[in-house]
Structures are given as C-alpha cells and as structure tokens.
C-alpha positions as semicolon CSV with decimal commas, in nm:
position;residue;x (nm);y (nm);z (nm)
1;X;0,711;32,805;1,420
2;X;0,993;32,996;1,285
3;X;1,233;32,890;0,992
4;X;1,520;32,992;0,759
5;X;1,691;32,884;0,464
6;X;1,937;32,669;0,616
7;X;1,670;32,494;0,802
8;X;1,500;32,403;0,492
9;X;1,785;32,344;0,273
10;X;1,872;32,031;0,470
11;X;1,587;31,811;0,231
12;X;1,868;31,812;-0,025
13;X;1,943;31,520;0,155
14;X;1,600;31,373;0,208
15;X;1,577;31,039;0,050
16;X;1,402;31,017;-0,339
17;X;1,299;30,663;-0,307
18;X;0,905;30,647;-0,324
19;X;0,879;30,392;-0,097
20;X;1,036;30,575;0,196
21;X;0,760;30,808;0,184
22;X;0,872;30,945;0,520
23;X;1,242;30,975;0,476
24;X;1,123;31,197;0,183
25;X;1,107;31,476;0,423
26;X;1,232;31,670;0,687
27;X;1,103;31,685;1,064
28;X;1,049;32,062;1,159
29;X;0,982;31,974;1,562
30;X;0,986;32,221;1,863
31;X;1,382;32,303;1,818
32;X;1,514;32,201;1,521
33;X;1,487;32,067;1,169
34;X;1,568;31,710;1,079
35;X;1,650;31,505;0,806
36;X;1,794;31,167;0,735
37;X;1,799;30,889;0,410
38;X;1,914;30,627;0,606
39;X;2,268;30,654;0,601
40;X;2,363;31,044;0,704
41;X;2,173;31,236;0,911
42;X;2,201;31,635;0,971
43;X;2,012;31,864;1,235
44;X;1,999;32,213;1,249
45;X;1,850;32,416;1,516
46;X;1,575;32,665;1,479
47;X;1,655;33,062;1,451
48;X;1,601;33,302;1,738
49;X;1,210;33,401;1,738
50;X;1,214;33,733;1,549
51;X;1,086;34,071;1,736
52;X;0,806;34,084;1,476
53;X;0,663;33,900;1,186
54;X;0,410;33,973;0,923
55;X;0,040;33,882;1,001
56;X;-0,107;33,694;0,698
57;X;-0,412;33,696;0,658
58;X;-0,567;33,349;0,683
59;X;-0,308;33,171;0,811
60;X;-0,243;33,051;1,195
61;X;0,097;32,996;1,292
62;X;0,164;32,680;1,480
63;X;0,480;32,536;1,685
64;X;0,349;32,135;1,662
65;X;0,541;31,898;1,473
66;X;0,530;31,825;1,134
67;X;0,681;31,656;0,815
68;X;0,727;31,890;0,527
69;X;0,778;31,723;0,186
70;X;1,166;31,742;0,013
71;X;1,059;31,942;-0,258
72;X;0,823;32,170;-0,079
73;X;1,080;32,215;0,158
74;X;1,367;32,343;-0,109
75;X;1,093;32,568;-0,268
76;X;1,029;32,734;0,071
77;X;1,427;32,770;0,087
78;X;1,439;32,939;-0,230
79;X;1,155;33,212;-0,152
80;X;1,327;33,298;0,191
81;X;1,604;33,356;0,049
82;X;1,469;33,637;-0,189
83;X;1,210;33,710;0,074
84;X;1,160;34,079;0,279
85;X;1,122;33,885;0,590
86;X;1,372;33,586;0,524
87;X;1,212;33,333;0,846
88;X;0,937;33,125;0,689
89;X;0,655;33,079;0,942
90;X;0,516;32,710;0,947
91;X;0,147;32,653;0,987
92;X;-0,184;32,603;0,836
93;X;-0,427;32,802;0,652
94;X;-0,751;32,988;0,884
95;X;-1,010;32,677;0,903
96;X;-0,706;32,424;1,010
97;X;-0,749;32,177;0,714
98;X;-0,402;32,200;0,573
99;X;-0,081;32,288;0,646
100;X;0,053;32,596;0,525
101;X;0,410;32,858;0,523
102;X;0,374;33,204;0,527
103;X;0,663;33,425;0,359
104;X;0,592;33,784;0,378
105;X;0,233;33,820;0,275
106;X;0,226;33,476;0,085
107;X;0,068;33,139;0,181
108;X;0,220;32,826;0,033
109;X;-0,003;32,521;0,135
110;X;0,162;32,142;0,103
111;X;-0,016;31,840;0,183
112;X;0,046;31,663;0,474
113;X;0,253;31,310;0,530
114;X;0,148;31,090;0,736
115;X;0,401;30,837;0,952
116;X;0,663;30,813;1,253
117;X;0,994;31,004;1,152
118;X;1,268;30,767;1,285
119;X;1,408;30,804;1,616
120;X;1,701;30,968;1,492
121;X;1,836;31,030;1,860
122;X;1,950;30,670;1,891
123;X;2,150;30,688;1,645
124;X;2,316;31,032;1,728
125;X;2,667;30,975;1,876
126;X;2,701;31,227;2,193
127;X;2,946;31,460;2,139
128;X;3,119;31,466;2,494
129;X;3,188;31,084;2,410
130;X;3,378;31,207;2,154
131;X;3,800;31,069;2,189
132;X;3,911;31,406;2,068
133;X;3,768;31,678;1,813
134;X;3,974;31,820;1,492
135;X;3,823;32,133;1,338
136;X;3,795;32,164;0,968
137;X;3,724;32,398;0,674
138;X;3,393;32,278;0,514
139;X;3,420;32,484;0,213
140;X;3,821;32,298;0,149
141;X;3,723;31,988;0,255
142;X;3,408;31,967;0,029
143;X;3,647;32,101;-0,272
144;X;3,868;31,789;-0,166
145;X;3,599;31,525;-0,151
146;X;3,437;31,638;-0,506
147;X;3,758;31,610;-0,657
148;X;3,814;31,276;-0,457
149;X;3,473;31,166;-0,549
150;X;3,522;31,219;-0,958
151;X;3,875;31,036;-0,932
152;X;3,723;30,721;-0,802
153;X;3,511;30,681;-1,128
154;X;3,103;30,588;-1,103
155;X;3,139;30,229;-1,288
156;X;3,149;30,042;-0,992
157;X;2,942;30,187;-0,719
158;X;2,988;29,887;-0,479
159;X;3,390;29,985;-0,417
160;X;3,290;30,399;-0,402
161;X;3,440;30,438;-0,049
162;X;3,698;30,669;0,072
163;X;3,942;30,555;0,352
164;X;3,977;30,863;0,649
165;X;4,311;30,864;0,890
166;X;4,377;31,019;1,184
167;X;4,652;31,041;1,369
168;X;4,617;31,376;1,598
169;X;4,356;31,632;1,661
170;X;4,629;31,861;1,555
171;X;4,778;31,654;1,263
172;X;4,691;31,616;0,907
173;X;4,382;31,377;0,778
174;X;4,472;31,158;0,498
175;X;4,241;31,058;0,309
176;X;4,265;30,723;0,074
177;X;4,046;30,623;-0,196
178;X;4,111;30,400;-0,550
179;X;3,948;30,407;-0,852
180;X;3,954;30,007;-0,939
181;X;3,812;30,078;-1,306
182;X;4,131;30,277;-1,366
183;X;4,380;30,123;-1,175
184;X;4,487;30,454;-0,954
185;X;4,509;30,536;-0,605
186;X;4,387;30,811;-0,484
187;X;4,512;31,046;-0,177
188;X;4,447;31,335;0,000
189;X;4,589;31,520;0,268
190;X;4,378;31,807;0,465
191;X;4,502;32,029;0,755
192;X;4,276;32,124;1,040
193;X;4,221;32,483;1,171
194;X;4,419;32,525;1,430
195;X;4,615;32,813;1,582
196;X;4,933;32,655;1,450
197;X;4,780;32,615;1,076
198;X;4,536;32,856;1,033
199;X;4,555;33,087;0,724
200;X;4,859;32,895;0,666
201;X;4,903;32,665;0,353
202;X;5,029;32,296;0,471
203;X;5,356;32,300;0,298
204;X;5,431;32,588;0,512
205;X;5,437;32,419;0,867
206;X;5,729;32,259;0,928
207;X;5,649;31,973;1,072
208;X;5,448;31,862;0,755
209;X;5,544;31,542;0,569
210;X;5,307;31,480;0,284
211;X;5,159;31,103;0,274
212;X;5,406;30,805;0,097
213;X;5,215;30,521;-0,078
214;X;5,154;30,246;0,154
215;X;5,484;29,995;0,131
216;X;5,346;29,614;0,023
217;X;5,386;29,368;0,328
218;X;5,686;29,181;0,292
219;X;5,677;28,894;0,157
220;X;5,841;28,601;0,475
221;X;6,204;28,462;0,379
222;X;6,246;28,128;0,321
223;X;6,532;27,903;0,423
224;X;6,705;27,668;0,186
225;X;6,872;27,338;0,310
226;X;7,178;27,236;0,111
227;X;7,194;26,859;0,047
C-alpha cells in the first residue's frame, strides 16, 4: 500500500480522547485514507502506484486494511515530506508480527489497534444529491474562519457556532457569528470562484452589495379606543 503526505496528514483531525481509542486514528483501506472524531469527517484517496519503489530490506508491503495511530500517522507525514521517495509504503516488518512503513530505506514499526472503524459511508452525503455546488478558495476561506473563530471569544464554548447563508451558487456566502461574552456580531462575506469573480476582489463586481445587520422584527401596533 502506497501513501503520501496528504494522506497521512488527515490524523490532525483524529480524535485525542483516550477513550475513543479507535477514532484516534486513521483508516488506510484499499483506496483511500480515512479519518473522523465524530463530528467531521475527511477522505482522501490514495496516490497513483509509483513505477518503482525502494526494496527494504525486511519489510513486506501489504494492501490489507489497517488503523494507523494519530501520532504515528503525522510522524510518517513529516518524514515523506523530507523523504527521496516521498510515498510511504504501509506494511509489516519480514516475520509478519507487526506492522510497519517503509520510507526510503527506513522501517518505522507502530503497534497495532484493534476495533471496527465506523461505517463512515452512512454518514457520507452523495454528492449528485447535492441542490447545487458553489466553489471556494480554501486558503481565503480558512483565513476568514480563523479570524471569525478568534472574534467569537473561547469563554463560552456552548454558543461557538457560526451561522452559513446561501443564496446562489453564484452569489456571495455570508457568514454570521456573535461573540456573547463581548456583546458583538460578527459577519463575513466570501465570494465563490467563478468565471464572473475569479481573480477579482468582491467590491469589484457590480452586482455586489455587502451584508446589512439583520433589522429587529417589528414590534405589532396596537389600537387605542377613545372613551
């Protein structure tokens, strides 16, 4: 079995709670690499099987499925990334007693976990279900979210939400948030990448209008009877 970087990186997101021993890792199965906590989830598939790869002596490469451990798995990330040959091969050492990565001429041996990986396909929404699609920037909207996410404050983690609207798949996505420690409302606007925005700064389209607070309900009139 054949890995990169970005297939391993994903345990960043693997859970840190001891007693979800398996959501403390990452599936590496036939196609793809798989992690969830509980509340996201994020696949990745496999890279194309290289032409060649080094043969390491004492170690068997394998294509079964298997858990590999969060922090084993960002360790492995950080040697391919400095590595000759940057795919990590997942398998287990010569006599088949543990399992074992290979990068370049290296052997990095983790213990094994034990347990069912949840069925994350039940849970996956499929994508031609989908009521339309709106194509994003991940580096801009992550910049948006962090500062987004240090406005709200950490006191009360119980109202940390952020509100997401959308109106078109080629219209801007406001995005509403309030910090209840401090009072303050917070909101955001993003553009999607489309052929009418793209390399273009929002305040340069012209059909642009950037988000107004939300107006209070009115309050009902009342009728007065004289006498």
């Amino acid at each position: 079995m054949f890995l990169n970087r970005h297939n391993l990186d994903i345990a960043k997101l693997a859970s840190k709670e001891e007693s979800r021993y398996v959501l403390g890792a990452i599936l590496a199965n036939e196609t793809d690499t798989i992690v969830t906590d509980g509340h996201c989830l994020v696949i990745v598939s496999k890279p194309p099987v290289p032409e060649s790869a080094p043969v390491v002596e004492g170690f068997e490469r394998v294509d079964t499925p298997r858990l590999i451990p969060r922090q084993c798995a960002l360790d492995l990330a950080k040697l391919a990334k400095g590595a000759d040959f940057n795919v990590v091969q997942l398998g287990k050492n010569g006599n088949g007693a543990k399992p074992a990565a290979a990068i370049d001429n290296s052997i990095v041996y983790f213990d094994p976990i034990d347990g069912q990986f949840p069925n994350y396909k039940a849970v996956m929404p499929n994508h031609r279900d989908a009521v339309f699609t709106i194509n994003l920037d991940p580096q801009l909207l992550g910049k948006v979210l962090d500062v987004v996410n240090s406005a709200i404050g950490k006191e009360k983690r119980l109202a940390r939400e952020v509100t997401f609207r959308f109106y078109d798949k080629d219209k801007a996505i406001r995005i509403d948030a309030t910090n209840v420690d401090a009072g303050q409302q917070i909101t955001a606007v993003v553009m999607p990448m489309t052929n009418q925005y793209h390399g273009a700064p929002y305040w340069h389209t012209r059909d642009f209008h950037p988000p107004q607070p939300e107006a209070p309900a009115a309050e009902p009139e009342t009728e007065t009877k004289e006498g």
